[in-house]
VMD Tcl script that draws the C-alpha trace (Angstrom):
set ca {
  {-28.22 -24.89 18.94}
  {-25.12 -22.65 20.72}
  {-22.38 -24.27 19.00}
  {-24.50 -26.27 15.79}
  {-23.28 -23.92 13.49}
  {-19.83 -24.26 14.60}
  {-19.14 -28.10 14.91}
  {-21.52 -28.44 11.66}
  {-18.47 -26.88 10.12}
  {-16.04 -28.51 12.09}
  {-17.11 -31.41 10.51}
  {-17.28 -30.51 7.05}
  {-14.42 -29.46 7.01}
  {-12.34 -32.44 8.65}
  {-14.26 -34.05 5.40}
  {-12.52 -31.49 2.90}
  {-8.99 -31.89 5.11}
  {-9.42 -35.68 5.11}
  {-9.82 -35.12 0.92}
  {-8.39 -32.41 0.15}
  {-5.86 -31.47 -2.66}
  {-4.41 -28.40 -1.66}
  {-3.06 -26.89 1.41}
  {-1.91 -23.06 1.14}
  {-1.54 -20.23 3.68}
  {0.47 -18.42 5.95}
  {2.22 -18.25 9.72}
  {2.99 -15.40 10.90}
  {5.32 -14.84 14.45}
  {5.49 -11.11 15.51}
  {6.66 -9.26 18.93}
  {6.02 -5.98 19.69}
  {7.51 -3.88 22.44}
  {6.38 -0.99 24.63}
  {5.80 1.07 27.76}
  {2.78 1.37 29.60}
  {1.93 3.71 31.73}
  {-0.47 1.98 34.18}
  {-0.49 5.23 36.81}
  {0.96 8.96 36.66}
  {4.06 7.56 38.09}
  {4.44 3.34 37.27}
  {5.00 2.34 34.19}
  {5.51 -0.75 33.06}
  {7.44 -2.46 29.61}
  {5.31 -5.58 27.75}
  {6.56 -7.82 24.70}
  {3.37 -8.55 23.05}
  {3.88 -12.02 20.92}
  {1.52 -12.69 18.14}
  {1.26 -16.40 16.60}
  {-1.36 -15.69 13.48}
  {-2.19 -18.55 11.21}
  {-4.24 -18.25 7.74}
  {-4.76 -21.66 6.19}
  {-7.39 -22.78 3.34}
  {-7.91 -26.47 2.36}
  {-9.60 -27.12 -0.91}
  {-10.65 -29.62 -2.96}
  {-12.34 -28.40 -6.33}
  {-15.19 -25.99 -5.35}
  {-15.28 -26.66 -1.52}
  {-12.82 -25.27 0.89}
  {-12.55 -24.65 4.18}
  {-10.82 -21.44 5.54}
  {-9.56 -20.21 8.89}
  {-7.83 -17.04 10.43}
  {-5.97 -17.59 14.52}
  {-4.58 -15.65 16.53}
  {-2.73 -16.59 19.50}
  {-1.45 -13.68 21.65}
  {0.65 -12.88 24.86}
  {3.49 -11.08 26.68}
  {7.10 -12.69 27.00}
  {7.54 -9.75 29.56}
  {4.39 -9.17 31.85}
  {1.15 -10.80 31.39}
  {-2.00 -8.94 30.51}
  {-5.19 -10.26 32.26}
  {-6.73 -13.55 30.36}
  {-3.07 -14.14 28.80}
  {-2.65 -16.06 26.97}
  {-5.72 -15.52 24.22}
  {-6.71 -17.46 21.32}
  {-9.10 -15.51 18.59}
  {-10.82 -17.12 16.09}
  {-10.89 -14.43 13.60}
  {-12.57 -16.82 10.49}
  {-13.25 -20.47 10.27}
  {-16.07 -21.52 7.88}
  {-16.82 -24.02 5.46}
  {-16.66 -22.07 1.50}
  {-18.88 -23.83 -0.83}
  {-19.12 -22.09 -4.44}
  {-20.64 -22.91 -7.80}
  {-23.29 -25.91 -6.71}
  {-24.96 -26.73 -10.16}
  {-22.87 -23.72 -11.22}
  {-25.31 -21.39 -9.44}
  {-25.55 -21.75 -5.49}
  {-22.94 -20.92 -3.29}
  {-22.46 -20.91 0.57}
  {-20.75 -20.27 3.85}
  {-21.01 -21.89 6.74}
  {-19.08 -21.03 10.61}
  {-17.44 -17.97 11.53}
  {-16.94 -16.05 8.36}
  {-16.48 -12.49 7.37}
  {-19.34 -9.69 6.86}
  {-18.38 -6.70 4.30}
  {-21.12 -4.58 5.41}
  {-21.01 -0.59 6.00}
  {-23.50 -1.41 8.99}
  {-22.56 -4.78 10.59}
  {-19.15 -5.53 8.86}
  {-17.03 -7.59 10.65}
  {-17.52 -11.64 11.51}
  {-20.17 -13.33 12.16}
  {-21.28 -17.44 13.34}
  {-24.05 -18.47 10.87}
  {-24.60 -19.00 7.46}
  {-24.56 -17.30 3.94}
  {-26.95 -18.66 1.60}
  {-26.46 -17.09 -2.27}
  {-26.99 -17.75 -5.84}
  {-25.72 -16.60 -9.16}
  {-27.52 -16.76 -12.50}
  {-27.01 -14.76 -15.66}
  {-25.82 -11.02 -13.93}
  {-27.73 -11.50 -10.83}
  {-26.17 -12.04 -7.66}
  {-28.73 -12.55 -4.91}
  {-27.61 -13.71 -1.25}
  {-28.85 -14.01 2.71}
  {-27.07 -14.58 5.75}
  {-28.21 -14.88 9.31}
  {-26.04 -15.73 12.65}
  {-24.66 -14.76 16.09}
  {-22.43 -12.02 17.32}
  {-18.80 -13.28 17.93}
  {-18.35 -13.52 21.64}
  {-15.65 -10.76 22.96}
  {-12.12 -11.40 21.71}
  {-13.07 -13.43 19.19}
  {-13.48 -16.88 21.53}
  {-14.52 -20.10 19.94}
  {-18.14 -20.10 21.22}
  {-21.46 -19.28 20.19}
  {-23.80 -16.80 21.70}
  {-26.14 -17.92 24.44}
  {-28.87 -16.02 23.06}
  {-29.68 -15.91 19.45}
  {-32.72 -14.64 19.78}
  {-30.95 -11.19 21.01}
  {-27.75 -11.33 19.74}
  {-27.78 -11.60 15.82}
  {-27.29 -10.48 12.77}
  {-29.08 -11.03 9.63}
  {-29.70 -9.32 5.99}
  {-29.38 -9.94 2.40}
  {-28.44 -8.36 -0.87}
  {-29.30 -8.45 -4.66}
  {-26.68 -6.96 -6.93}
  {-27.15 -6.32 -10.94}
  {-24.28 -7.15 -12.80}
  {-26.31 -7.34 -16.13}
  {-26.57 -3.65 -17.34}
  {-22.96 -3.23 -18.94}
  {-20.95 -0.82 -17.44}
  {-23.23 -0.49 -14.26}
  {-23.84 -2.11 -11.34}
  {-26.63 -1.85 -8.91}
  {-27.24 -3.32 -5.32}
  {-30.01 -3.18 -3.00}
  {-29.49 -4.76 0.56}
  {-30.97 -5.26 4.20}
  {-29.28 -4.88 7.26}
  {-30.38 -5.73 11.17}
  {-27.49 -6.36 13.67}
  {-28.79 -6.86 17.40}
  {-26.25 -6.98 20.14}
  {-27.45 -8.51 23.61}
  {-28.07 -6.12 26.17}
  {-26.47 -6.52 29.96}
  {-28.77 -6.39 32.44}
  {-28.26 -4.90 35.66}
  {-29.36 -3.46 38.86}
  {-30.21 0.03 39.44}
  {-31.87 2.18 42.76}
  {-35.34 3.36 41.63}
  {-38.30 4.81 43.35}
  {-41.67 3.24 43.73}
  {-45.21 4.84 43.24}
  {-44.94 5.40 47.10}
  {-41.72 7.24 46.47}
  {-40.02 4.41 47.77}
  {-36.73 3.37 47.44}
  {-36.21 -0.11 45.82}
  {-33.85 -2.32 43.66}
  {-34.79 -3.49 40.45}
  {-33.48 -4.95 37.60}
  {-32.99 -3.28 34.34}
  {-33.83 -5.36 31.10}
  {-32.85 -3.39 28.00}
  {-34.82 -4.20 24.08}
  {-31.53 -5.67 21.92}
  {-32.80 -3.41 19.22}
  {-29.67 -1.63 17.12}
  {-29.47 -1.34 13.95}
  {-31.82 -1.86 11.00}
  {-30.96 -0.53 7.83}
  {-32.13 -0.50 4.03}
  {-29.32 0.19 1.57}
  {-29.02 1.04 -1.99}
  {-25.95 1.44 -4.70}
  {-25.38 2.27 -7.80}
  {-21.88 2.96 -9.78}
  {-21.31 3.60 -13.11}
  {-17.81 2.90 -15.29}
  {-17.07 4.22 -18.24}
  {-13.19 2.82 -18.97}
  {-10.76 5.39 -19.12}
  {-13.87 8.32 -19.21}
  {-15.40 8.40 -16.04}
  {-16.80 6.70 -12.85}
  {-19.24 7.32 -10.08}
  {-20.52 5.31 -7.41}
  {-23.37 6.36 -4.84}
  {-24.82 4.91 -1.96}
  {-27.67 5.43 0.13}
  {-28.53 4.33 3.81}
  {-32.10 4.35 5.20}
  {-32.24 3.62 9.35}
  {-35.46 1.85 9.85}
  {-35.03 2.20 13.66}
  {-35.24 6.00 13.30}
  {-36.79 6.62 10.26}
  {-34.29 8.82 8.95}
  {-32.11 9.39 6.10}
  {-28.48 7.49 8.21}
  {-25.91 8.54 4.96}
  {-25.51 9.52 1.02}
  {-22.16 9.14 -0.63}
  {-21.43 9.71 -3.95}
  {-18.02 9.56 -5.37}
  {-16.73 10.68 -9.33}
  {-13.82 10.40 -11.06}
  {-13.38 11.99 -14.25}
  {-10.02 11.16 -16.45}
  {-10.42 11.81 -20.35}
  {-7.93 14.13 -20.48}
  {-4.30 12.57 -20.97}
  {-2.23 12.22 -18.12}
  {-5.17 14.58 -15.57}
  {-7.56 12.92 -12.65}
  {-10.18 15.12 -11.04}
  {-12.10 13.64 -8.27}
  {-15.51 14.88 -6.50}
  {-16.59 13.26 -3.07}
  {-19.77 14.18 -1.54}
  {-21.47 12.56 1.78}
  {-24.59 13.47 3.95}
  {-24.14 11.49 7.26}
  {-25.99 11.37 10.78}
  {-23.91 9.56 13.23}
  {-24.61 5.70 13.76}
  {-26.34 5.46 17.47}
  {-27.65 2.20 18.66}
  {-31.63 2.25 19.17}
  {-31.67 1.83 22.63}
  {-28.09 3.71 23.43}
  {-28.40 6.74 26.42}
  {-26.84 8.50 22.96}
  {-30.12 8.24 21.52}
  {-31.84 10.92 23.31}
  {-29.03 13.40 22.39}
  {-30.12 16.29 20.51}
  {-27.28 15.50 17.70}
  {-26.30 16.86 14.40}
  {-25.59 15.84 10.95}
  {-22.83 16.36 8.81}
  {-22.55 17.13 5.10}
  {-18.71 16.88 3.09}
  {-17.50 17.74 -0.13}
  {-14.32 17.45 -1.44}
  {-13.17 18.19 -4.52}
  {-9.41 16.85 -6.21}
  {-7.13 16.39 -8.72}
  {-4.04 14.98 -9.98}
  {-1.52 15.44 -12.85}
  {0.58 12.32 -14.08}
  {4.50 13.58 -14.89}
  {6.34 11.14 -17.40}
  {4.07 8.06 -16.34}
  {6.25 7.74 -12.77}
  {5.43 10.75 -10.58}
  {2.02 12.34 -9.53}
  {0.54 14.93 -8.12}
  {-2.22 15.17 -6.22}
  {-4.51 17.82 -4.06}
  {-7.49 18.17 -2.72}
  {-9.75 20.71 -0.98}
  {-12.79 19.76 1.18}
  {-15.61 21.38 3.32}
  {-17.15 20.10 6.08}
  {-20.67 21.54 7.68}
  {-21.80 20.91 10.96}
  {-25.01 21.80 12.68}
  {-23.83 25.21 13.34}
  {-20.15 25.80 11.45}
  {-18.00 24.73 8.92}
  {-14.25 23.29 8.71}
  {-12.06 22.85 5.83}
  {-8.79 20.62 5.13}
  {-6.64 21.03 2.42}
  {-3.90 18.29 1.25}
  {-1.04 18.50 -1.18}
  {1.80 16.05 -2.30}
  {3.95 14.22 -4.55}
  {3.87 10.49 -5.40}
  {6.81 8.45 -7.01}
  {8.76 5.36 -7.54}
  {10.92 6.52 -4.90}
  {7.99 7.37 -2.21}
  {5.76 10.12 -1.16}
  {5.61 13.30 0.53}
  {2.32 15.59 1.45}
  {1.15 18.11 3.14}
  {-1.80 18.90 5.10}
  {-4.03 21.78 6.43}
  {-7.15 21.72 8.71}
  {-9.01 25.08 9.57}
  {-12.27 25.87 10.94}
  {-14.97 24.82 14.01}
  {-12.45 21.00 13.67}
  {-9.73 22.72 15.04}
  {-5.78 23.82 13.33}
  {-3.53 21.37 12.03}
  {-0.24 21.37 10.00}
  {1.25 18.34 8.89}
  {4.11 17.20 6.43}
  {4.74 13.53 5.78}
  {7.39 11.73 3.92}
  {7.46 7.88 3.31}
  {10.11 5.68 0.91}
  {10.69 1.93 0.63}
  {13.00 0.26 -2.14}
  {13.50 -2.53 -2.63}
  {17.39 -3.77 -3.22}
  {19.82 -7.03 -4.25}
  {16.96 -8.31 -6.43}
  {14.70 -8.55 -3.74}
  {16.54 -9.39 -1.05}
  {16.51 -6.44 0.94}
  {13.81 -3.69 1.12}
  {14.41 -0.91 3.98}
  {11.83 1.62 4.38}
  {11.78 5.21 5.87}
  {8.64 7.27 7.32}
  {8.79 10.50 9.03}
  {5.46 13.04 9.93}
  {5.33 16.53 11.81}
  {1.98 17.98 12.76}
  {1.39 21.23 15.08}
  {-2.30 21.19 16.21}
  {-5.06 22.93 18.48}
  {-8.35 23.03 18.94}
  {-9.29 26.75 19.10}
  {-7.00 29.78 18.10}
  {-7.20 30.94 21.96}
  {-5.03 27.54 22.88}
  {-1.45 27.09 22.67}
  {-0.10 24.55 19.94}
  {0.92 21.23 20.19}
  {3.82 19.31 18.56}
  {3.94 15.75 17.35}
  {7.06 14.03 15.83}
  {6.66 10.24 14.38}
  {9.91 8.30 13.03}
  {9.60 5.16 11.07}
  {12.66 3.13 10.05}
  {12.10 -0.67 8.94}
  {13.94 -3.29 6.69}
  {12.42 -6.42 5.31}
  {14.68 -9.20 4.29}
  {13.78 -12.11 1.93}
  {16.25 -14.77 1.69}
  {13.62 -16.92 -0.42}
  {10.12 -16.52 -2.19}
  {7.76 -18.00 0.92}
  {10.16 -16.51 3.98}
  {10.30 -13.26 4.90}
  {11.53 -11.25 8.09}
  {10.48 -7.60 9.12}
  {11.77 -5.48 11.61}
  {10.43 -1.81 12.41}
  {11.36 1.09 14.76}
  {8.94 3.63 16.16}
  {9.36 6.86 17.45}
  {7.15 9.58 18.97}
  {7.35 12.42 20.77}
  {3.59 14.78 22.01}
  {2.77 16.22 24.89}
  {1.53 12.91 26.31}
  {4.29 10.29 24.55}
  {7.82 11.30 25.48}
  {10.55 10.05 23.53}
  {8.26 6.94 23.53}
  {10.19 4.28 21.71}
  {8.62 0.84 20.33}
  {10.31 -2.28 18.40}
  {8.39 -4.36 15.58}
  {9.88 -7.87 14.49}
  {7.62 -10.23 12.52}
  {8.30 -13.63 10.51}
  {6.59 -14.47 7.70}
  {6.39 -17.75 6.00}
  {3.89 -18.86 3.18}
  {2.98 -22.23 2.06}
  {1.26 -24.17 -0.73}
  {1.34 -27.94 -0.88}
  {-0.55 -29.91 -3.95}
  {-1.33 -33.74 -2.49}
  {-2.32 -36.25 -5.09}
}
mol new
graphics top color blue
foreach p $ca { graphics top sphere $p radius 0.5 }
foreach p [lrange $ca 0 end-1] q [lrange $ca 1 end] { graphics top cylinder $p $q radius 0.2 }
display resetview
């Protein structure tokens, strides 16, 4: 059963390659360059080299889909260099009988509580504004290797979800989540009832998270929107999170935007952070935004955030345009100070041939007002050149400069090249 759901896919899709009719995705070749500080006083430089590959074969309504990584240092090698990551590879099945639909392998999970990838299998059906799916699998190994978990039993995740589509303008979902993670054992000094000392072994329940969810968003074209969400933890028995967020924009050429959330932090079952006495938090933030001459924008916003025992409070300003962006920030309260400015441009030039870019950021920060301030500088300057519709090349320059990073300098170059071939 460790690596069923795997070669099961493996299979199906050599099948679709062996028969398929179109071949489309993208390579991408990047290096990235930087000092390490391993001690206080050795440092070291690495030339991390990233081979990604996204390909999808397909024929009609089956495809099969798949997301590499190989990574490793021209320079100095890291420990387990080099490493290959199987981000995605699953068999995509849609529209059987113009209803059922399915994935099978390692496949992405959009989930607020156990998003990420998992190895299994997604089992839905469509019919007439329903949407109704399950899904149950393993926990991708560490680094994303090409195996399956040892223990399924432990190491899972499963949950479903049932989303209206038939009430016009509205949409409503209700969904299940439980994501277990296999526990290490280990060895740890105890005492016996004689007050003994002895060696035992520590077996910890995989129980993480459970969770009930439920959504429901409302749109109103060119009116209004809202869209809430609520988050039960079974394991705890407690409210987890509420978030509701509005947008209101009758008025010609005017945005304003509400945000609300109620949120207790996310704690594994069976964590040492479990015992904690911890706090929630509650945020609203209110915002708005003024369209000038259908090209430039502004935008604010003002929030508050309560804590168990205080309160902090951010507010952000700026400008948005065809040219680029620039904003301000400003944190105050129990979260600590912060003052930051930010400018970013990219434009595109020569019909498309060039497009350099431009990013620059200050911030001053502390903690507490009885703490001195600290500086940070960030410099961004990039250009992107396109000699043809499916090539591309990138190269970026970083700088910053805080009271840890000195002049700390860092090189980005990255090759892009997409492809689409039709067979008959």
């Amino acid at each position: 059963m460790k690596k069923i759901i795997l070669l099961v896919s493996l299979f199906f899709g050599l099948t679709v390659f062996s028969y398929s009719q179109s071949l489309n995705g993208r390579f991408t070749s990047a290096v990235y360059t930087f000092e390490r500080f391993d001690t206080a006083s050795t440092s070291f430089n690495y030339a991390r080299t990233y081979q990604m590959l996204y390909f999808n074969f397909a024929k009609d309504n089956v495809s099969l889909k798949s997301y590499l990584n190989l990574e490793g240092d021209i320079i100095k090698s890291m420990t387990f260099d080099p490493r290959f990551r199987f981000y995605n590879f699953y068999l995509d099945v849609k529209k059987l009988w113009n209803t059922v639909y399915f994935k099978l392998g390692r496949q992405p999970l959009f989930n607020s509580a156990a998003g990420g990838v998992f190895d299994g299998l997604t089992l839905g059906a469509k019919y007439n504004g329903y949407d109704l799916y399950g899904y149950y699998g393993g926990n991708v190994p560490a680094y994303q290797k090409f195996k399956f978990t040892d223990d399924l039993k432990n190491d899972f995740v499963a949950g479903g979800k049932l989303t209206i589509h038939s009430i016009k303008n509205a949409r409503i979902a209700l969904s299940y989540t439980n994501k277990n993670f296999k526990s290490i054992s280990y060895f740890a000094q105890r005492l016996t009832d004689e007050l003994l000392d002895t060696t035992v072994l520590i077996n910890n329940n995989s129980r993480q998270f459970e969770y009930l969810s439920g959504e429901v968003s409302y749109n109103l074209p060119k009116t209004f929107r809202i869209n809430t969400r609520y988050e039960y933890d079974l394991n705890f028995s407690t409210t987890a999170k509420f978030e509701v967020t509005g947008r209101y924009e009758k008025i010609d050429n005017v945005g304003l935007s509400v945000y609300y959330n109620y949120r207790a932090p996310r704690i594994r079952y069976n964590s040492i952070f479990s015992v904690f006495d911890y706090g929630t938090t509650q945020e609203i933030e209110f915002g708005g935004d003024y369209l000038i001459e259908g090209s430039y924008k502004l935008f604010g916003k003002f929030a508050n955030v309560s804590y168990k025992d205080d309160n902090s409070q951010r507010l952000s300003l700026g400008l948005s345009s065809p040219w680029g962006t620039i904003s301000g920030r400003k944190t105050f309260g129990y979260a600590g100070e912060l003052s930051s400015i930010s400018i970013y441009t990219a434009q595109t030039i020569l019909g498309g041939l060039l497009t350099p870019s431009f990013g620059f950021s200050y911030t001053r920060y502390r903690l507490e007002k009885n703490v001195s301030a600290n500086d940070m500088t960030t410099l961004l300057v990039g250009l992107n050149y396109r000699p043809i519709r499916m090539l591309s090349f990138d190269v970026q320059g970083q700088y910053l400069n805080n009271k840890i990073y000195k002049d700390d300098f860092r090189l980005l170059a990255k090759l892009n090249y997409w492809f689409n071939t039709n067979f008959k």
